[in-house]
N, C-alpha and C positions, 0 to 999 in steps of 0.2 A: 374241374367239372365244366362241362362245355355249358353257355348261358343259349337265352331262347336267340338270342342274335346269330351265334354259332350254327346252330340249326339249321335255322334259314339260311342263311350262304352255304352250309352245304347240301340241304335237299334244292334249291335251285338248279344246279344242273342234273341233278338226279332226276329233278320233274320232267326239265328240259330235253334229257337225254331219254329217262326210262318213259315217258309219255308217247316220246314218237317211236319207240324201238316196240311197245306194247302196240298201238295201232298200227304200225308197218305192219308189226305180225298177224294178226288179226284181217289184214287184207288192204285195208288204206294206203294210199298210195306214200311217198314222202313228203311230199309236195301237198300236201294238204293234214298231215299230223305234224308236222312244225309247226304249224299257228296253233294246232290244239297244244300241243308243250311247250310254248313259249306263253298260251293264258294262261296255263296252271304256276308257269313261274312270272309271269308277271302278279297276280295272283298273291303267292305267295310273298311278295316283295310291298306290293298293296299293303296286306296284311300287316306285314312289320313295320310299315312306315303309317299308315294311316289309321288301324286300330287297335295293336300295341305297340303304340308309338315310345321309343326312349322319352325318358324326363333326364332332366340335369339332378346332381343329387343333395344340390343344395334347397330346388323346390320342394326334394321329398323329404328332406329333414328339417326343410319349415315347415310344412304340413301338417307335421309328428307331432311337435311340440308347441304343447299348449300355452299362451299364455296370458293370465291373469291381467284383465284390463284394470286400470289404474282407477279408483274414487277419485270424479271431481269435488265433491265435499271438502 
């Protein structure tokens, strides 16, 4: 099963590509719908790196488990 990582690497040139091929149509020139498809895949890349950023999986399974602080008594 493809993860959110896989995703993103493949809608990236999707955005990149399908962005500026929808504004070409649409009447925009090229030259000026590649900076609009390359913010929706920078964007996109943003996104995965900065606000669902990877964790390592050792942070997320100390996280998890709880443990019982020790009596200094």
């Amino acid at each position: 099963m493809a993860g959110y990582y896989d995703i993103v690497l493949g809608l990236i040139p999707v955005a990149l590509l399908g962005v500026t091929a929808a504004l070409t149509v649409v009447g925009i020139s090229v030259m000026s719908a590649v900076p609009f498809g390359a913010l929706v895949a920078v964007g996109l890349i943003g996104h995965a790196m900065f606000v669902n950023s990877p964790v390592d999986a050792r942070e997320e399974s100390q996280n998890q488990t709880s443990h019982t602080p020790a009596n200094a008594d």
